[in-house]
C-alpha positions as CSV (number, residue, x, y, z in Angstrom):
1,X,-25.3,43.6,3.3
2,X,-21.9,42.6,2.7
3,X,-20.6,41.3,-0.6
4,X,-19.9,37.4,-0.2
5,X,-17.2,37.3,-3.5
6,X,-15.2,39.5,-0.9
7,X,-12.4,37.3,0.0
8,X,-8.7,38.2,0.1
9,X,-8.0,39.4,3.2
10,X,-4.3,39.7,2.6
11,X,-4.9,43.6,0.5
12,X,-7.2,44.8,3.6
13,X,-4.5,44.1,6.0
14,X,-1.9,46.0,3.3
15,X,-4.7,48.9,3.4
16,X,-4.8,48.9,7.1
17,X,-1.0,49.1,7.5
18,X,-1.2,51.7,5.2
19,X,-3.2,54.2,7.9
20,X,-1.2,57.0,9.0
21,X,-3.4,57.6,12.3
22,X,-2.1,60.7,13.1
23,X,-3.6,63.1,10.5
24,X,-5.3,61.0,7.8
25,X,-5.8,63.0,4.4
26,X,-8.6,62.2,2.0
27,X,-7.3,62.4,-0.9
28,X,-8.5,61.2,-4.6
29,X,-5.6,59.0,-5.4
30,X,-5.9,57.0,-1.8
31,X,-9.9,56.8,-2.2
32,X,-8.6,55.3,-6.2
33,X,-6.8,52.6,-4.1
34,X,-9.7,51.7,-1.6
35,X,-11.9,51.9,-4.7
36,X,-9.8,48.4,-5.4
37,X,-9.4,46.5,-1.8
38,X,-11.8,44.3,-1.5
39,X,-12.8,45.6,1.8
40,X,-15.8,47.6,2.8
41,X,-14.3,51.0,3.8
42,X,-16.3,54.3,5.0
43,X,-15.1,57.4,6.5
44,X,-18.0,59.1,8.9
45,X,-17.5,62.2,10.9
46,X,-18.1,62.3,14.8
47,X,-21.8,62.5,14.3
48,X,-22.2,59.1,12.4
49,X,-22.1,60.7,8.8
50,X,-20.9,59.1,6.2
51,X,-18.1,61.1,4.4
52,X,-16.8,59.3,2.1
53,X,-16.8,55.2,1.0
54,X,-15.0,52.9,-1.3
55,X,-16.4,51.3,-4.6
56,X,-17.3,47.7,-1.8
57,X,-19.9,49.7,-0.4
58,X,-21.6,51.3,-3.2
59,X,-21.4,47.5,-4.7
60,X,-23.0,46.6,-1.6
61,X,-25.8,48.4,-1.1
62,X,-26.6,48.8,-4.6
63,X,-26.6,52.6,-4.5
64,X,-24.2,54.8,-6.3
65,X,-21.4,57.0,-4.3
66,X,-23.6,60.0,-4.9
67,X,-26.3,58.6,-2.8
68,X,-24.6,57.1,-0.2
69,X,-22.0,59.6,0.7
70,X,-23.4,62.7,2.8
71,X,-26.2,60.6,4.7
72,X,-26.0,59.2,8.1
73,X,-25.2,55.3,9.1
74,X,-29.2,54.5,10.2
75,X,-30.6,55.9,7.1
76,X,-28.7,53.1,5.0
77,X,-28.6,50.5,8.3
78,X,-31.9,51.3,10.2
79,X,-31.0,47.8,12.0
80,X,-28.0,48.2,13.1
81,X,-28.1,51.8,13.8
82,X,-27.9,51.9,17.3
83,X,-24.9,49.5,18.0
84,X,-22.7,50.8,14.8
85,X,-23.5,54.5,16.6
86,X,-22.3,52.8,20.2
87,X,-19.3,51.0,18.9
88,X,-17.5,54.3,16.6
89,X,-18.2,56.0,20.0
90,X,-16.4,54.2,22.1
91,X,-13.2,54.2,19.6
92,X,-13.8,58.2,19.2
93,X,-14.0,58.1,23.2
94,X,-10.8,56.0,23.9
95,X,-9.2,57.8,20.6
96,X,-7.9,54.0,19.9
97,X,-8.2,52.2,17.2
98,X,-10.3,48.8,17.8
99,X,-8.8,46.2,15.2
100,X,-9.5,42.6,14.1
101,X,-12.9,42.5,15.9
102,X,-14.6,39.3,14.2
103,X,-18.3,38.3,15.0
104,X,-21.1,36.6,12.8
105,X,-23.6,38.2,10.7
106,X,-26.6,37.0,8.9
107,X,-27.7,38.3,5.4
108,X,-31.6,38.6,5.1
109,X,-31.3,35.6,3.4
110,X,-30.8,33.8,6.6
111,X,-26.8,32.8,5.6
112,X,-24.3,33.4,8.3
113,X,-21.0,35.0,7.1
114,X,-18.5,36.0,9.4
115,X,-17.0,39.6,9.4
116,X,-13.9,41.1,10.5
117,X,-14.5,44.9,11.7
118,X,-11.8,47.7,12.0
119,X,-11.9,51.0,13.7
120,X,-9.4,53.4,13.5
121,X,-9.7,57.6,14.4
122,X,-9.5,59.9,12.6
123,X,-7.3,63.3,13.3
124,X,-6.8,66.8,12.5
125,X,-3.2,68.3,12.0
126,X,-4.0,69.5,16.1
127,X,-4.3,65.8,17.3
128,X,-8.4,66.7,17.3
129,X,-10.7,63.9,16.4
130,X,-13.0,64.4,13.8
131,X,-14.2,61.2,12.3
132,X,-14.0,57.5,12.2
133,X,-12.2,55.2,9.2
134,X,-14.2,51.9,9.1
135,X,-13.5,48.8,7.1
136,X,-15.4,45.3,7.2
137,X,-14.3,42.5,5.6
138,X,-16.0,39.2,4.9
139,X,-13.6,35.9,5.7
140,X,-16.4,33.4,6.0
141,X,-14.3,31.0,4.1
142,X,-10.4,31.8,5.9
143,X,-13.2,31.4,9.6
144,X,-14.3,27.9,7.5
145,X,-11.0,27.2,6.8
146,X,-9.5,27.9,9.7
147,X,-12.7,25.6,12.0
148,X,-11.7,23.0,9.0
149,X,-8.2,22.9,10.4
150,X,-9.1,22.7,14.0
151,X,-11.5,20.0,13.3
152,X,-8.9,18.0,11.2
153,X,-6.1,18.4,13.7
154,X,-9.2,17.0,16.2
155,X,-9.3,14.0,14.5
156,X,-6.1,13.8,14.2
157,X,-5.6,13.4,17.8
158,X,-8.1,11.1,18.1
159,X,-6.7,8.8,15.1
160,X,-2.8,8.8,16.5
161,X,-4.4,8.1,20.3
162,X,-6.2,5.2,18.9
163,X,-3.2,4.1,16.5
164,X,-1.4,4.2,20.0
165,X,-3.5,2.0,22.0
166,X,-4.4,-0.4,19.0
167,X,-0.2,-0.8,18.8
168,X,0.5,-1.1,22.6
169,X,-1.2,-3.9,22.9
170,X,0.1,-6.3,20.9
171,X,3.6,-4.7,22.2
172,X,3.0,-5.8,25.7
173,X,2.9,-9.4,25.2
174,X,6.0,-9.5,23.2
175,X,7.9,-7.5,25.8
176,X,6.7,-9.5,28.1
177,X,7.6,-12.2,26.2
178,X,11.2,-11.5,26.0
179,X,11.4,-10.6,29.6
180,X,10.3,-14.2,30.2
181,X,13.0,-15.6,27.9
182,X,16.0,-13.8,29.5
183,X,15.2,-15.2,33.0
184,X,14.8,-18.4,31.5
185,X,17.0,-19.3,28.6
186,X,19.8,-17.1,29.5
187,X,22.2,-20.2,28.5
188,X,21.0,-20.0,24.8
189,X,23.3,-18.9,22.9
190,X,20.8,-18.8,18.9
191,X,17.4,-17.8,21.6
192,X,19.1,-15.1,23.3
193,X,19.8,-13.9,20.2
194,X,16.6,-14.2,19.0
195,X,15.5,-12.7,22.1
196,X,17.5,-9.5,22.0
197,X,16.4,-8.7,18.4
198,X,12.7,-9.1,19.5
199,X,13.6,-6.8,22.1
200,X,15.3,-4.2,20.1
201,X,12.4,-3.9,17.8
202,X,9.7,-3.7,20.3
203,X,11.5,-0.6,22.0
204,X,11.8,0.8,18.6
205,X,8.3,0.7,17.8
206,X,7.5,1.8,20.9
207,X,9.9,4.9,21.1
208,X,7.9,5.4,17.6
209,X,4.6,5.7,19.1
210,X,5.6,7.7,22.1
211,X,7.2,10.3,19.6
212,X,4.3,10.6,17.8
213,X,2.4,11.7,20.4
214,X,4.4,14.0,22.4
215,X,5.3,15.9,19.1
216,X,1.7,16.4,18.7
217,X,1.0,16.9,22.2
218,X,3.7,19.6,22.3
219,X,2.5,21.1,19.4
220,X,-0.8,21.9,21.0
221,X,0.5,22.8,24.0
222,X,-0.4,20.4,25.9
223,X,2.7,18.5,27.0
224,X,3.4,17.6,30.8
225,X,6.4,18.3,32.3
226,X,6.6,17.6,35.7
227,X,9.7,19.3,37.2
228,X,11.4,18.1,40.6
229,X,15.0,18.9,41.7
230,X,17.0,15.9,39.7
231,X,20.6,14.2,39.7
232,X,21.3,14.1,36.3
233,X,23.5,10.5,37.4
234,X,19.5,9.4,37.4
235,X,18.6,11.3,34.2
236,X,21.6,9.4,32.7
237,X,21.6,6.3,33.9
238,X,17.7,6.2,32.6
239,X,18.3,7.1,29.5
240,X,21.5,4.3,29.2
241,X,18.7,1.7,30.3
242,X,16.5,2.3,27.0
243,X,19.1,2.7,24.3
244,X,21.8,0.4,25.6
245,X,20.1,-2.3,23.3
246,X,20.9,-0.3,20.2
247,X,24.4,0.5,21.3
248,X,25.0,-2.9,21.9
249,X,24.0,-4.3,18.5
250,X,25.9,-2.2,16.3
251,X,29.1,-2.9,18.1
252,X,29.7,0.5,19.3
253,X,32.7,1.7,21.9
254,X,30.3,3.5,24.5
255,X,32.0,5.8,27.1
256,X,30.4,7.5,29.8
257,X,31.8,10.1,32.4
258,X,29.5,11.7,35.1
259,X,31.3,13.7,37.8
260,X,30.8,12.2,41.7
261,X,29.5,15.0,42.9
262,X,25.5,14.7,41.6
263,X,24.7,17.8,39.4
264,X,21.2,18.7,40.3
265,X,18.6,20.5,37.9
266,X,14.8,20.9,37.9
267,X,12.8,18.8,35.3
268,X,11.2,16.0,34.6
269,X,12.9,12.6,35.1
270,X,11.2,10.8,32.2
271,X,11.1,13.6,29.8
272,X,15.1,14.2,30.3
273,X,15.7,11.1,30.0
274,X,13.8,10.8,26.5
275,X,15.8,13.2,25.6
276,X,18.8,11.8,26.3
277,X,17.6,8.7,25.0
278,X,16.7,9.8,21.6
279,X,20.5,11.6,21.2
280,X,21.9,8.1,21.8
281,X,19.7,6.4,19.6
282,X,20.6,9.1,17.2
283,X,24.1,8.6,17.6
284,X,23.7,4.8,17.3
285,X,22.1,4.6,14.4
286,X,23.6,7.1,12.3
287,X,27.1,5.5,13.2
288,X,28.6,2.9,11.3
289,X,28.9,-0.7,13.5
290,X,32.1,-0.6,15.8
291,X,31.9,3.1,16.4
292,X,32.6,5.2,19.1
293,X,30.0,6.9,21.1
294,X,30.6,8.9,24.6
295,X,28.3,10.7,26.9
296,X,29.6,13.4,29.2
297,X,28.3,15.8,32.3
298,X,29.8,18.4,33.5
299,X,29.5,21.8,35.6
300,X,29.9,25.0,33.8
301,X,28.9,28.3,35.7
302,X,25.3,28.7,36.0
303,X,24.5,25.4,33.8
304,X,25.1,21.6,33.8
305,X,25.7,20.4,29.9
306,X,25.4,17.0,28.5
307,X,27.3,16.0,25.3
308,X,26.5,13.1,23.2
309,X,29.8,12.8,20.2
310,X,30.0,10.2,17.8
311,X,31.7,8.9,15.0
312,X,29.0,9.0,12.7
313,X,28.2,10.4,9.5
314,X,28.4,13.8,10.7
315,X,26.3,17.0,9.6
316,X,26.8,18.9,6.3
317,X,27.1,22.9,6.9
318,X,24.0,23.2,5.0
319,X,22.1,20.7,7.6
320,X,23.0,22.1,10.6
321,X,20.5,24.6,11.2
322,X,17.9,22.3,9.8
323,X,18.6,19.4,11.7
324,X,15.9,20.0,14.3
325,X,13.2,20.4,12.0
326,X,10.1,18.0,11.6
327,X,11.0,14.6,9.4
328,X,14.5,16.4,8.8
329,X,17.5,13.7,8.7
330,X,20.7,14.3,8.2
331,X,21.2,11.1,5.8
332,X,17.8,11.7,3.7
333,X,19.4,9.7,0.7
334,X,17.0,7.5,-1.1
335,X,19.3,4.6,0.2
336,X,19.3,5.1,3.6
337,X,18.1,2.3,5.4
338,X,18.6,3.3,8.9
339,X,15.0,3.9,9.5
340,X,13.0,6.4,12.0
341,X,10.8,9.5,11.0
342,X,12.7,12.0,11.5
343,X,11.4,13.3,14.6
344,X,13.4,12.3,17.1
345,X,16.0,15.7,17.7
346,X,12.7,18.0,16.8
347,X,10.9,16.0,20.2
348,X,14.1,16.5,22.1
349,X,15.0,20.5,21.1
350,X,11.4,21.2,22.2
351,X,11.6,19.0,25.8
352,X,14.7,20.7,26.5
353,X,13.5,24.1,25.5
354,X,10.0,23.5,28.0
355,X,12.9,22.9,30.9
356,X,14.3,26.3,30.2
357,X,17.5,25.0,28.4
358,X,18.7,24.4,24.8
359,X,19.8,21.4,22.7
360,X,22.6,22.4,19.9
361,X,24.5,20.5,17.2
362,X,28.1,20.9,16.0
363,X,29.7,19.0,13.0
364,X,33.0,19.5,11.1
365,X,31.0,18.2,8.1
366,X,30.0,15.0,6.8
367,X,31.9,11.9,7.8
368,X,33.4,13.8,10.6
369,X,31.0,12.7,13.5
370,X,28.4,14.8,15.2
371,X,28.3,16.6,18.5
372,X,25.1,17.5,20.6
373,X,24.9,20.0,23.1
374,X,22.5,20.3,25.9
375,X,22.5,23.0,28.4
376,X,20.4,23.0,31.8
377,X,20.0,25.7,34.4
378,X,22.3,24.1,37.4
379,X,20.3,24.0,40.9
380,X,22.3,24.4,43.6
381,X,20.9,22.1,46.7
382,X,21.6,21.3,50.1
383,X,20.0,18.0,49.4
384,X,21.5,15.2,50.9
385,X,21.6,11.8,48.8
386,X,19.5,9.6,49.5
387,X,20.1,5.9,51.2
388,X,20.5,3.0,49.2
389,X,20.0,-0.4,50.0
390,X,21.8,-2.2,47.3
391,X,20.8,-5.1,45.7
392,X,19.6,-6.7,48.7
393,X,16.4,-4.5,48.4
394,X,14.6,-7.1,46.2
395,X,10.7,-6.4,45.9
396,X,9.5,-9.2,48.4
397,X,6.5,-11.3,47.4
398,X,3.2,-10.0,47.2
399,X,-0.4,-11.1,45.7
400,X,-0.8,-9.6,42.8
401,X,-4.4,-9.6,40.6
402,X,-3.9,-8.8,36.7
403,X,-7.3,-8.1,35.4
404,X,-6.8,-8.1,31.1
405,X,-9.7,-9.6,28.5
406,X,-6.4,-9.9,26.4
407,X,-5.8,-13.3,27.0
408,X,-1.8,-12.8,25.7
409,X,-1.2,-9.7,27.4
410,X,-2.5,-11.3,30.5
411,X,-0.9,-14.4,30.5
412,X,3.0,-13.4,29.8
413,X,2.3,-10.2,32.6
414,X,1.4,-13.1,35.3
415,X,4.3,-15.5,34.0
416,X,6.9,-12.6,34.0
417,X,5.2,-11.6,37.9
418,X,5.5,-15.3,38.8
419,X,9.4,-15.2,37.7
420,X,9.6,-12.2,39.8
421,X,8.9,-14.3,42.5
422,X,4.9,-13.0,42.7
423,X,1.9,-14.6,43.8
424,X,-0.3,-13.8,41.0
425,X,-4.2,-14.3,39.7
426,X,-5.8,-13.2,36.7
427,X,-9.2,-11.9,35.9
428,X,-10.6,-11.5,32.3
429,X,-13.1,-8.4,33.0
430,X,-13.8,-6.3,35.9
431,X,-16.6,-8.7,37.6
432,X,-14.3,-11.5,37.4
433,X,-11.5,-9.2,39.3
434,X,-14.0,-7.9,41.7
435,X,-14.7,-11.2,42.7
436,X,-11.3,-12.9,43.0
437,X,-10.5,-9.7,45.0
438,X,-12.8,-10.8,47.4
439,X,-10.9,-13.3,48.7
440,X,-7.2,-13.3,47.1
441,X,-7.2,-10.0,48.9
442,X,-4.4,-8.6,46.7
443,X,-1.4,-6.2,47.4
444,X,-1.4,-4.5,43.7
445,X,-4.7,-5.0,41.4
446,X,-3.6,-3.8,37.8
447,X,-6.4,-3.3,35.6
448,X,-6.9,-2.6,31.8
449,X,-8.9,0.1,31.2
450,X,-11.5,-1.4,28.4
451,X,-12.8,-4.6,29.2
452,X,-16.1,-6.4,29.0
453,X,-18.9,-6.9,31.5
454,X,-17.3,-4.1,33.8
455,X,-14.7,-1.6,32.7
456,X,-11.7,-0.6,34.5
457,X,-13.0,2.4,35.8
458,X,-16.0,0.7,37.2
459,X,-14.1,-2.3,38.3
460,X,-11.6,0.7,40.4
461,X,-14.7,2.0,42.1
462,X,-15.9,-0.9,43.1
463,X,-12.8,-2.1,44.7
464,X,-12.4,0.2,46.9
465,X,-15.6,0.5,48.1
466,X,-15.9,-3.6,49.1
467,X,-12.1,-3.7,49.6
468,X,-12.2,-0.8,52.0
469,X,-8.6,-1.4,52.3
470,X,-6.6,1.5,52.0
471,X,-3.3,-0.1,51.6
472,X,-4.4,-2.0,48.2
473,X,-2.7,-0.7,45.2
474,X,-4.3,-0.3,41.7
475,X,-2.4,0.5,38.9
476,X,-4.5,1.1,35.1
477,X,-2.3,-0.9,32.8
478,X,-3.7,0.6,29.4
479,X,-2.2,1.5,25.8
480,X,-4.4,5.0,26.4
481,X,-1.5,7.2,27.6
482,X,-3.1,10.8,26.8
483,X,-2.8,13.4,29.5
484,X,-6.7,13.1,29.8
485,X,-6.8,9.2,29.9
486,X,-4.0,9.8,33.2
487,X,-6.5,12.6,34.3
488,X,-9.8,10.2,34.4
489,X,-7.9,7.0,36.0
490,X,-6.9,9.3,39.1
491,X,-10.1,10.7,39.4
492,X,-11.7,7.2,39.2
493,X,-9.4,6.3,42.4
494,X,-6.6,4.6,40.7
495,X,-3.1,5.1,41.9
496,X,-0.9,4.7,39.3
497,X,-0.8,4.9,35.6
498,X,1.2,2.4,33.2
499,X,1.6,2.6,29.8
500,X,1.4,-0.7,27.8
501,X,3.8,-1.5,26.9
502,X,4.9,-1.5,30.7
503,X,8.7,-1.8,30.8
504,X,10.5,-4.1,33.6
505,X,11.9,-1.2,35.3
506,X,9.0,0.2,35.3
507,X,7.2,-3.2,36.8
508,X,9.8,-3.4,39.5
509,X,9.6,0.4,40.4
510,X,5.7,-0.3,41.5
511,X,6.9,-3.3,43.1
512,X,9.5,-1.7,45.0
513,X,6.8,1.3,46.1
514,X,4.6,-1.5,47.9
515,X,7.5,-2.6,49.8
């Protein structure tokens, strides 16, 4: 039975790193220092008896040395006789050393404990093998600990994916909201206003909430990057879309240059683009109103690198290796008031390095501007570029059905679709869409995931089976946006997956595929 005060594993791994494999001497002074790791150690000879053993065991078993040492393993473990004999001879076999084996245990008094079990050979000065170093070591609580962790980081998850879908959907009202009021009081000089600062702070939030989860997706591995040859004119033009907002409302002098020829790399559109994104929010916000900001591409051997300078604040020396961190800024004064969580470059240094590439920063120090760096493998193509239509490719009108029990969010999607020049109905649960389906007989059915009656899932199903029209569209429209959420609407038959809250790009895109 194993002593359960055993607990710091930290001197058995200094005792194991210790071994000298080759020709292992037992010698008074080392057996003083086992004597004193808290570790059950025993030396046994090829036939399974035991040589010598450490002060742990003795403790253990309640015997003295004198009794214990000399005798074989199933004398003092009649139970576990066989499988100790079958384990020490497949290490004396092999004549390698099995380490870190951990399996449960339970005491006779029914406790589990978890042990960690070490094997190593023993040598003679001619290489021969003639016994067996064991240690065990009891880290029930670091096992405890460590299924603690896992189960905390679990609900972690869980809390920042509902966090996420509880702050989408107010979101997509109010960007829908503002949508409406640039088409229609575009003459307003005190509403537009009004307008753009809505819209500023709704893509703020949501760049927040986005962030949040893709560092924690990253962080478990679980990220999705989606990689298809790319012009980086697209990437670029993308990521210009999102933070030209900022960029506009602090004034700044915004230069872009992007050779004619397009540079092509593999990745993923939207994850280069949030990377881009969040180095031009970066620079906006960390430079004072009326700066200057410029964004370049270029060619250089085997890689295409994108700079983002600015006239900012700049990076201290002592910063600039830090800078990617977790919730590192550069200004981290109590006065700072230009907001964020500090996030932002770590997200973008770890999308950039999952695309093969790295993301560095240069500063002459602070108040001397920043400078960031990213560097892509090139790929060289034969593509040709693909046709354009202009701006006389304008979605043409389709019948639309927006199924949301959120009477807001459904409301200012159909008014923005109307102003889009849609024909547009709205259902507020899945029976209701199923049935106006019937006989609207829509183009694109967009459906939140979690409503009443019937959810969106069931509602998907159930469409296409009474539909039976192949040509239908159905988008989820849901603040879930987890890799598994995307996972279960495909399998359930939908064909698209937006995020709320669903950008107008992003609107016109699906719009543009039905066409």
């Amino acid at each position: 039975m194993l002593d359960p005060s055993v607990r710091d594993a930290s001197l058995f791994k200094e005792t194991l790193d210790r071994r000298a494999v080759g020709s292992w001497e037992l010698q008074q002074e080392q057996a003083l220092i086992l004597d004193h790791v808290p570790a059950l150690i025993w030396y046994k000879d090829t036939s399974n008896r035991l040589i010598r053993v450490n002060a742990a065991v003795a403790r253990s078993l309640g015997l003295p040395k004198e009794q214990i040492e000399g005798r074989h393993t199933s004398e003092l473990y009649p139970e576990e006789a066989d499988r100790y004999y079958q384990d020490d001879l497949i290490v004396i076999q092999t004549g390698e050393p099995r380490l870190g084996i951990i399996e449960p245990q339970r005491l006779p008094s029914g406790e589990r404990r978890w042990i960690r079990t070490d094997k190593i050979p023993l040598r003679d000065a001619s290489g021969q093998i003639t016994g067996i170093l064991v240690m065990s070591l009891d880290i029930t609580t670091q096992q405890e600990t460590e299924e603690a962790l896992r189960e905390a980081d679990r609900r972690k998850d869980e809390f920042l994916a509902i966090l996420a879908h509880e702050l989408r959907n107010p979101l997509a009202p109010i960007r829908n909201a503002t949508e409406i009021l640039r088409m229609v009081l575009a003459d307003d000089t005190t509403l537009t206003w009004c307008r753009n600062l809505i819209e500023r702070q709704v893509e703020h939030l949501t760049q927040l909430v986005d962030d949040l989860l893709d560092i924690s997706r990253i962080n478990r591995g679980r990220i999705e990057i989606r990689s298809v040859p790319l012009s980086m004119t697209d990437v670029v033009e993308r990521a210009i879309e999102t933070s030209r907002p900022l960029i506009d409302a602090r004034r700044h002098s915004f230069s872009v240059t992007v050779p004619r020829e397009p540079l092509r790399v593999e990745g993923d559109l939207i994850r280069l683009a949030q990377v881009v994104s969040n180095l031009l929010h970066n620079a906006a916000k960390f430079t004072e109103p009326g700066g200057r900001i410029q964004l370049s591409v270029e060619p250089d051997g085997s890689e295409v690198v994108l700079c983002v300078r600015d006239t900012g604040i700049g990076i201290s020396p002592a910063m600039i290796d830090s800078i990617f961190e977790m919730f590192v800024q550069a200004d981290s004064s109590r006065n700072n008031s230009r907001g964020g969580l500090g996030i932002g470059l770590s997200l973008a240094r770890q999308l950039v390095t999952l695309h093969g590439g790295t993301l560095t920063a240069i500063s002459a120090g602070e108040g001397m501007g920043s400078e960031f760096v990213v560097r892509l493998p090139h790929l060289v193509t034969s593509l040709a570029a693909s046709a354009t239509t202009g701006a006389d490719d304008a979605a043409r009108r389709h019948r639309i059905l927006v199924a949301d029990d959120n009477a807001d969010v459904a409301d200012s999607l159909s008014m923005l679709l109307n102003l889009l020049g849609q024909e547009v109905r709205i259902a507020r649960d899945g029976v209701e869409a199923v049935e106006i389906a019937a006989t609207f007989r829509p183009d694109l059915i967009l459906l939140d995931l979690g409503m009443p009656r019937l959810d969106g899932y069931g509602a998907c199903q159930r469409l296409r089976a009474e539909l039976a029209d192949p040509n239908v569209v159905i988008a989820a429209l849901s603040g879930w946006g987890q890799p598994q959420d995307k996972a279960a609407t495909e399998a359930a038959g939908f064909d698209h997956h937006l995020v709320k809250p669903a950008s107008l790009p992003d609107l016109q895109h699906l719009l543009e595929s039905l066409s």
